[in-house]
N, C-alpha and C positions, 0 to 999 in steps of 0.2 A: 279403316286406318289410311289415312293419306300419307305419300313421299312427297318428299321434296320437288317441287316445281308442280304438285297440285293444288289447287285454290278448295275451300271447302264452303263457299261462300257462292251468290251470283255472279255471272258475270260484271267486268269493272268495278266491284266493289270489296275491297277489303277483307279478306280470310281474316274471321276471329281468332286470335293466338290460343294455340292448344297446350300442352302437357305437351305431346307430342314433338311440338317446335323446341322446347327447350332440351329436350333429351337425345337429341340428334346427337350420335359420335361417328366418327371413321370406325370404317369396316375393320379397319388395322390398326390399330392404338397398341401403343407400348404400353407394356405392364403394368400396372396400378402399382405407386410407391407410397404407401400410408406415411411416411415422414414426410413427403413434400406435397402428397395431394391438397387440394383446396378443402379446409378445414369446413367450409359453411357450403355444401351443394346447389346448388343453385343459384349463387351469387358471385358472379365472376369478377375477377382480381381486377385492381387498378392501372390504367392503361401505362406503356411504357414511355418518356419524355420523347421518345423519338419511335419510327413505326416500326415494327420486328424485324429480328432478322431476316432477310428472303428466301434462305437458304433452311428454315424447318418453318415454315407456313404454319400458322393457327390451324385452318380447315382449307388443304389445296385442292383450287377450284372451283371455289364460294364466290361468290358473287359480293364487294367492295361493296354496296348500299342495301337496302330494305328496302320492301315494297313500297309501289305509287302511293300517294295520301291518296287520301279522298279529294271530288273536283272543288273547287272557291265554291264557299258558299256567299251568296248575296248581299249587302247588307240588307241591314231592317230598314223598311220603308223608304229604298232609293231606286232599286230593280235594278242596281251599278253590281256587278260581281266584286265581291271584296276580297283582294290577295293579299294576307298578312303577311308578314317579313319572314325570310328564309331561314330555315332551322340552323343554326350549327354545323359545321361541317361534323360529319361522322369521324367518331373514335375507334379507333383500335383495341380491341383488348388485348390481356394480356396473356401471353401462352403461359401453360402448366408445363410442369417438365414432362409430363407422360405427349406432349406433342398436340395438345387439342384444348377447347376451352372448358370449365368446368360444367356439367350438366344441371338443366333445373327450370322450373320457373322464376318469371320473375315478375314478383305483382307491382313493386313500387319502384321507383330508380333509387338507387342509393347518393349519400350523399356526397360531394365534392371531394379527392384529397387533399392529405396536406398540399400537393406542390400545384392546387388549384384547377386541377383539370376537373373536368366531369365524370364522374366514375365509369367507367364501360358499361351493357349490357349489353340482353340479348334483345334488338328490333323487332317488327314487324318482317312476317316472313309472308310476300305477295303470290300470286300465281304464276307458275313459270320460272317465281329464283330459288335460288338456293337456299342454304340455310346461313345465309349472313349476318354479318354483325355491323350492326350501328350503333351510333350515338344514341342516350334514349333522350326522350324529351322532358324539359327542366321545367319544372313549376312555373306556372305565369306566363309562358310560350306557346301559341296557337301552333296545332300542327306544319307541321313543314309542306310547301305547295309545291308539285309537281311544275317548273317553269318554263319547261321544254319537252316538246315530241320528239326531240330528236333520239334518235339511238345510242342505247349506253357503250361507252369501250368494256369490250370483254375481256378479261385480264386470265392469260393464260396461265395454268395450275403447273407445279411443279414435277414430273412424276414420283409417284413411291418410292420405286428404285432407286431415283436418285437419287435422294434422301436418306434413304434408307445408308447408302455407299456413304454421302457424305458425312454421316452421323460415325459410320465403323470409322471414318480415315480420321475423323475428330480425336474418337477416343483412341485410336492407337497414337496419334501423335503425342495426346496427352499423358499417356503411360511412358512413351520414350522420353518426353522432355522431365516426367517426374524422376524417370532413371538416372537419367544423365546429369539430374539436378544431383541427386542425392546423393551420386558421388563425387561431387564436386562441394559439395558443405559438408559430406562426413566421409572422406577418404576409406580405405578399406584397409588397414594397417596391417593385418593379415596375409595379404597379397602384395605388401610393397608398395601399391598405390598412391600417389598423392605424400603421404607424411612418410620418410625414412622407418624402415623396422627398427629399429635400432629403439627409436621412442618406446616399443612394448616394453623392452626388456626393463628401462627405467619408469617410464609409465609417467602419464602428464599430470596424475593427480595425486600420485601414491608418495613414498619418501625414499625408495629403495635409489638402491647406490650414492650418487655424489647429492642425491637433493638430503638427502634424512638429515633429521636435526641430530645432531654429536652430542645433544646434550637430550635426547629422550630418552625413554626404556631402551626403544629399538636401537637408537645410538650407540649406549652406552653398553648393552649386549653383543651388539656386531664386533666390535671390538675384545670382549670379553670371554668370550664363548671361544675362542680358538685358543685361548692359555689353560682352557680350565680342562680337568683330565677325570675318567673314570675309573677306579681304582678296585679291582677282585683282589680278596685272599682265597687263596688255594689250599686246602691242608686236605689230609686224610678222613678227618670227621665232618667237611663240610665245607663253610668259609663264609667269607662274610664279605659287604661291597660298601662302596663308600664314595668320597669328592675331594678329589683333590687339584692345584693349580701350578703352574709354573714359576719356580723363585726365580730362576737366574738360565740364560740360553742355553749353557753347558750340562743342561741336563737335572737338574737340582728342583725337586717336586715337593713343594709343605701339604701336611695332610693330619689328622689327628691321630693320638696317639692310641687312643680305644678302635680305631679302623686296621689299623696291620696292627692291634695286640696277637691277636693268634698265630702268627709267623715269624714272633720272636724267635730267638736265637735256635733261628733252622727251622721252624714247627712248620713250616709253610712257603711257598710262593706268592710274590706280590705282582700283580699285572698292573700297567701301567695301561690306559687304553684312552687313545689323544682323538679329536673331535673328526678327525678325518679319517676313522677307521684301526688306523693301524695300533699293533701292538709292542711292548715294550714290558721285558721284565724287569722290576725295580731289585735295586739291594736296599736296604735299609743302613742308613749313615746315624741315625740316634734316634729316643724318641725320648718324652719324659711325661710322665704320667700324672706331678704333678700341674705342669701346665697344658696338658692335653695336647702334644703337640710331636710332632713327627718328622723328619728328613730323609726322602728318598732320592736315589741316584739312578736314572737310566744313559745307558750309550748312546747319547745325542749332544749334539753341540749349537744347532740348528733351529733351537728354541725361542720363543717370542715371552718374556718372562710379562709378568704383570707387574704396578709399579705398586709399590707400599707404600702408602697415606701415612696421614698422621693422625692416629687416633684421640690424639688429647685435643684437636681442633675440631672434632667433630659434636654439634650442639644437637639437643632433645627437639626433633622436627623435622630433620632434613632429609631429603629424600632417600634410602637407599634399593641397592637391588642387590638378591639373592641369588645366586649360579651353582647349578650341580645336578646331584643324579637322585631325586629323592624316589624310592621305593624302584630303583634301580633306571627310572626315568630318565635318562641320559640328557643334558642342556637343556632344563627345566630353570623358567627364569620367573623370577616372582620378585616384585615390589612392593616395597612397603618407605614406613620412615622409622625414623630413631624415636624408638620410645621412652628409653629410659638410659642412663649412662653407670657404673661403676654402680651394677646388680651385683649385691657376692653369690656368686654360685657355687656348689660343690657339688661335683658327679662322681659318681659314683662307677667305677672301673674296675672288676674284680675286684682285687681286695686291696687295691691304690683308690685315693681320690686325690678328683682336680681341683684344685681352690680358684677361682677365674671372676676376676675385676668386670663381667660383661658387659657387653653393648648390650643392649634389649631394643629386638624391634619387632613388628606387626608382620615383616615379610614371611607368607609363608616357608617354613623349615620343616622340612620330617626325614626321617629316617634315609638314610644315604647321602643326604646334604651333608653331613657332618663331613672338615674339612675343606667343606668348597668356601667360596670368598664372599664377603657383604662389602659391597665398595661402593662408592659414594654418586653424585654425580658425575664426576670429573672422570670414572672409570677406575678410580684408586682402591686397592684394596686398606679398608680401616679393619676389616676384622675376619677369622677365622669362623665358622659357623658351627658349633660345637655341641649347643642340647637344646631344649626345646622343655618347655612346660606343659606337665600332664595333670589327667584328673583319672582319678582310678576309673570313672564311669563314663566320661566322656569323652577318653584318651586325650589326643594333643587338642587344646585351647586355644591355638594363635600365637604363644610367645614363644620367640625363639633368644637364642644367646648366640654372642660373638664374641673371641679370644681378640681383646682392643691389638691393635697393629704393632704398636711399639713394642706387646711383651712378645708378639712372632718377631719382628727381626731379631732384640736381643736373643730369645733360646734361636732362634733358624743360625743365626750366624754361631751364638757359641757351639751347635751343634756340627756346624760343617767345620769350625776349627779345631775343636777337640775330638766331637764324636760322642761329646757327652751335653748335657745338662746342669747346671747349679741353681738354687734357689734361697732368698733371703731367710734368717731368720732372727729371731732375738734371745734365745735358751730360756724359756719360760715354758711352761705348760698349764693351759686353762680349763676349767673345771666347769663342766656342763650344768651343775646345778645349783647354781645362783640364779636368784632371779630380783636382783638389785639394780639397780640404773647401772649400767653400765658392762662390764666384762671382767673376772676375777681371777687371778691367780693362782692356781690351787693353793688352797691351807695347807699346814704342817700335817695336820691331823687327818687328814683326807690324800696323803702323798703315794700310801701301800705300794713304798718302793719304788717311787715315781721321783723324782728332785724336782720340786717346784720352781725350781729355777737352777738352770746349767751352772757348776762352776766353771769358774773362768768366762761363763758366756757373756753376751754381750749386753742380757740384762742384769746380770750380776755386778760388770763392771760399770753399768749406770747408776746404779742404787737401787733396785726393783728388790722385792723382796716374797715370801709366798703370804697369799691372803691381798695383796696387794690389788685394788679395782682402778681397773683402765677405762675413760669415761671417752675417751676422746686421741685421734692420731693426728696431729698434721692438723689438729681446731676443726674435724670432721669428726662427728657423736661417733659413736659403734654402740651397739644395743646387743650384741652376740661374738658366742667368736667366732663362729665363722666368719664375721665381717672384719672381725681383727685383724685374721688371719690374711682375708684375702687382699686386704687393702696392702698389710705387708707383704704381702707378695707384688703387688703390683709395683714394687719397687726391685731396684738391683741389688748384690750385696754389695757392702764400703756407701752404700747411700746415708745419710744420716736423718733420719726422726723426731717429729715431738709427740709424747705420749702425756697426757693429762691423767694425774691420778687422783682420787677422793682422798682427802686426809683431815680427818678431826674436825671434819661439819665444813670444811674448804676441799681448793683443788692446788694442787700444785703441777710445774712440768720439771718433763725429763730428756736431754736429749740420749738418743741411743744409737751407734752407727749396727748397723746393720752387719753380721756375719753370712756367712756361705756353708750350707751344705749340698750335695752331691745329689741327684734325684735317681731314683730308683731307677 
């Protein structure tokens, strides 16, 4: 095996290139990186536009040229030595990142790069140099002639150490200048650096505080969520929990009337318990079971009430949101839209039921929501949140119901004026088992005690008569009476009606003003 600066050849004449010559590395070579090593062994990289850094050398202390050619050979038949033209000046190759050139043979030169240089290789390695790197020789070119005896410049190697030093003070520079980048394009918000702390609290991308839209879910809940209140009954055998919201500052809380049924007159304690913790015993100021609706009174004045919409403006599409405590969940907030408008519902309350014109929407409702608010976009309450559609097998389906706004202010107010309730009627009584277009008045013969119509009532003094079928109120069908019922309820009393009635293969109308009675 020969080293570097042995010829394997005679003297003055040219060492055949080995295996050996190509596979020369430094004693010290940094680590093999498989992501940046030379992909093709043996075939070193394309030279650099300019000659390497000086400060990490290819091979330091290699010898800048390749071995002597061979001497001119003669021409043919002149006995004149012939000196062909001088090769190229020698290339550089190009460093690896491990500090050294790739290892290898190399049988052919490669060809030109794109930016036209000659591709590097690995030369001719003479006796006495090192393992340098030359230019190699390009198709069509007679070797390169030896043109001077003079002595070559020896080009002094750089030591290891230094290198080695000047490599560590690279890369620590480079880790500081990434530091100090880094906090200079993405501050530390955390420590106060750079951007105000103040930014977290409101956050540069989120909606919270002054940036949130007033008109999204989250809007329209931030605002909502501090009027709406959770409601216990307390009694002896148990109790029951429920949703309720703020009418007016002075204390005055709407809630349904099947939520404080058990603490009627004394049975029970009502808690009032407001979003910030605290507690508040309610009194109860009325309720009325026909409209499912309730007035509680706690010792505060300090109240933020919510505002009551107007339900008759509210159309089948429009956004709404659900607020309350469902399955005891305290400010649980659910969205939906208006599904359907003047649903007749009837709930069923011990041994009362509510007759209720509902809103019908998609926003989830269950159990404890009852009495919390369905309000619109704008944050308005259009409706009371009252029952919820079941199936015996798959419990609650998605629809929920709401008591429309307008009949919460009339009973809320007539309740905080009087303490009581009234509700419309017309002194007729209807008969569940017709099943004729329309809604019928009970017959004579089907009355057992019953007056098919009130004297002196208000359908009496219309012309209404028993047996009498009602197809239609106000040029709106009815197909039941519950729906009779409730559409007249959705009225006040002193309102006045028109009821369409079948008569002799025609229809005719009636108007009827509406009376008052007193609700349970």
């Amino acid at each position: 095996m020969s080293t570097p600066g042995e010829g394997t050849g005679a003297p003055g004449e040219p060492r055949p290139r080995t295996a050996s010559d190509a596979a020369w590395a430094p004693t010290s070579a940094a680590p093999h990186n498989p992501a940046t090593a030379n992909p093709n062994p043996g075939v070193p990289t394309n030279p650099p536009a300019s000659p390497p850094n000086p400060v990490a050398p290819t091979n330091p202390g290699a010898a800048t040229t390749g071995a002597l050619p061979p001497p001119p050979a003669a021409a043919p038949g002149s006995g004149i030595p012939h000196t062909p033209p001088a090769a190229p000046p020698a290339a550089w190759s190009s460093p690896n990142l491990a500090g050294y050139a790739a290892p290898g043979p190399r049988a052919e030169p490669s060809p030109p790069n794109r930016a036209g240089h000659p591709p590097s290789g690995f030369g001719q390695q003479g006796a006495g140099a090192g393992p340098g790197l030359t230019g190699p020789h390009q198709a069509g070119l007679p070797p390169a002639t030896d043109t001077a005896a003079r002595p070559r410049p020896r080009r002094r190697g750089v030591p290891a150490g230094v290198v080695a030093l000047l490599m560590a003070l690279c890369l620590l520079l480079g880790i500081l200048g990434g530091i100090v980048g880094g906090r200079a394009l993405f501050p530390d918000r955390s420590t106060g650096s750079g951007m105000p702390t103040s930014d977290v609290a409101t956050g540069s991308g989120g909606s919270a505080g002054g940036d949130m839209n007033p008109d999204s879910v989250a809007g329209i809940a931030a605002r909502v969520l501090p009027s709406t209140v959770y409601i216990e009954v307390r009694t002896g055998a148990g109790g029951s929990t429920g949703s309720g919201f703020v009418l007016r500052e002075d204390g005055y809380v709407v809630t349904n009337a099947h939520v404080i049924a058990a603490a009627n007159n004394g049975a029970g304690q009502v808690i009032v318990i407001f979003p910030d913790g605290s507690q508040e015993e309610a009194e109860i100021i009325g309720s009325t079971s026909d409209y499912d609706l309730a007035v509680l009174r706690v010792d505060r004045d300090d109240l933020t009430p919510l505002v009551l919409g107007d339900s008759d403006a509210v159309v089948v599409g429009e956004p709404v949101v659900a607020i309350g405590a469902p399955l005891g969940l305290e400010g649980t907030v659910t969205a939906g839209i208006v599904s359907a408008l003047d649903r007749p519902v009837s709930v069923a309350g011990g041994s009362e039921r509510s007759f209720i014109n509902a809103i019908q929407t998609d926003a989830a409702i269950n159990p404890g929501n009852s009495g919390g608010p369905l309000v619109n976009a704008a944050g308005e309450v259009i409706g009371v949140n009252t029952a919820i559609a079941t199936d015996e097998q798959a419990g609650a389906i998605g629809l929920g119901f709401a008591i429309p706004s307008v009949q919460v202010r009339r009973t809320a107010e007539q309740i905080i004026e009087t303490g009581r309730a009234t509700y419309p009627i017309i002194g007729a009584t209807l008969t569940g088992d017709y099943t004729g277009e329309g809604v019928q008045i009970v017959p004579t013969d089907e009355a057992d005690g019953v007056d098919p119509v009130t004297p002196g009532g208000p359908a009496e003094e219309a012309g209404l008569q028993a047996g009498d079928v009602i197809v239609a109120i106000d040029g709106e069908p009815v197909t039941t009476a519950d729906e009779l019922i409730v559409k007249i309820r959705s009225h006040a009393p002193g309102d006045v009606i028109t009821l369409t009635l079948l008569e002799d293969g025609g229809e005719r109308e009636i108007e009827v003003t509406l009376g008052e009675r007193e609700s349970e």
